[in-house]
C-alpha positions in Angstrom: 105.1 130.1 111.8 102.1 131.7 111.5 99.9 132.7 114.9 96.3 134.0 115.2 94.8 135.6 118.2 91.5 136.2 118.7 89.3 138.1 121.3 86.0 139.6 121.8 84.0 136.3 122.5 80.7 136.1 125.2 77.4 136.1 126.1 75.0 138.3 124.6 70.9 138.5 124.7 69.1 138.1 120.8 69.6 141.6 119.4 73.4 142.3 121.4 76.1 143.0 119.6 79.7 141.8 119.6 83.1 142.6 118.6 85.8 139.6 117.7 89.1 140.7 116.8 92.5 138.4 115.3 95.6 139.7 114.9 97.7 138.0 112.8 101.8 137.8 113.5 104.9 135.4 112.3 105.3 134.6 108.6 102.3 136.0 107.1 103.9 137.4 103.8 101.4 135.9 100.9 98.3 135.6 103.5 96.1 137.6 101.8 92.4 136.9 102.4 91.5 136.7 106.4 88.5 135.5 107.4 85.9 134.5 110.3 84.4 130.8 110.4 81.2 129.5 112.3 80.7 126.6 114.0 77.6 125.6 115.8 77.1 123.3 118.1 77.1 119.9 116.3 77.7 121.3 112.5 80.5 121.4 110.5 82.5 124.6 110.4 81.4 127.4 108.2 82.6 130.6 106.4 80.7 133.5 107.9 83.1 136.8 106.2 86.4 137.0 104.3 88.3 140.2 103.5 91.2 140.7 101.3 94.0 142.8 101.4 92.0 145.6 98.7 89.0 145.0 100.9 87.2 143.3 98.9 84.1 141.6 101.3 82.5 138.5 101.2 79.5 137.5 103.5 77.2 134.5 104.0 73.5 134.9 103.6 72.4 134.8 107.1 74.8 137.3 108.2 74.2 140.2 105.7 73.1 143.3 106.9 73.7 142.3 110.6 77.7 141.9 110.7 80.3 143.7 109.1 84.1 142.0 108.3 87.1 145.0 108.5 90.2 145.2 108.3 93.6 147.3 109.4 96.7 146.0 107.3 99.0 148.0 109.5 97.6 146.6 112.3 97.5 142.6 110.6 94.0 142.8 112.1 90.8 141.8 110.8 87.5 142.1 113.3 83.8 141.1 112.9 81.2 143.3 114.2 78.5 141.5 114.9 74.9 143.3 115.4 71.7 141.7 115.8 72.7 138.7 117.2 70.8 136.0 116.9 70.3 132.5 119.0 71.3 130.6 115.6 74.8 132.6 115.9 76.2 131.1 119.0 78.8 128.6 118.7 82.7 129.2 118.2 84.2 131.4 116.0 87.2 130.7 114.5 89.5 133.2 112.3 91.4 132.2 109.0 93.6 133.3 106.9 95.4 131.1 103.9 98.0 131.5 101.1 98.6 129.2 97.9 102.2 127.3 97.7 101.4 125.1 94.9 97.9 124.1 97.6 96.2 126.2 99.5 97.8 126.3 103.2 94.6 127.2 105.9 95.9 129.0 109.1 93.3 129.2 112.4 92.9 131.1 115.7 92.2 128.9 118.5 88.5 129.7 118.6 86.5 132.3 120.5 83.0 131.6 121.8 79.6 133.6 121.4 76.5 132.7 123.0 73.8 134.3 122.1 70.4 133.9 124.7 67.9 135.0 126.9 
């Protein structure tokens, strides 16, 4: 069993920041890359920043210079700061992490939400 909490979710004006942090806990021996998805109101789910276990980032265009993926390996912890918020960033974010055996096996928090408006 694999669990994934997440916190740090609210209600921010355009410009606020944020904080979301997942720890991860149970079996998570081969989860290497963790990661924070987006999904807005009505869309499909999306990849927003991964991390591996080198630190090794990877960020969607829209979000590049504005939020920052980290990670503390002793901790099992990734977090997403999130700066310049914008309206188009509200929705729920959702953190990942997966691991191969022979298929790729997807593990998610239950979701926090961010609204970002005036």
């Amino acid at each position: 069993q694999v669990q994934l909490a997440e916190s740090g979710g609210g209600s921010v004006q355009p410009g606020g920041s944020l904080r979301l942090s997942c720890v991860f806990s149970g079996d998570i021996l081969g989860i290497n890359t963790m990661g924070w998805y987006h999904q807005a109101p009505g869309k499909q789910r999306e990849l927003v920043a991964d991390i591996t276990s080198s630190g090794i980032t990877n960020y969607r265009d829209s979000v590049k210079g504005r939020f920052t993926i980290s990670r503390d390996n002793a901790k099992n912890t990734i977090y997403l700061q999130m700066n310049s918020l914008k309206p188009e960033d509200t929705g729920v974010y959702y953190c990942n992490g997966y691991r191969y055996n022979n298929a790729r096996r997807d593990y998610w928090g239950q979701g926090v939400r961010v609204t970002v408006s005036s």
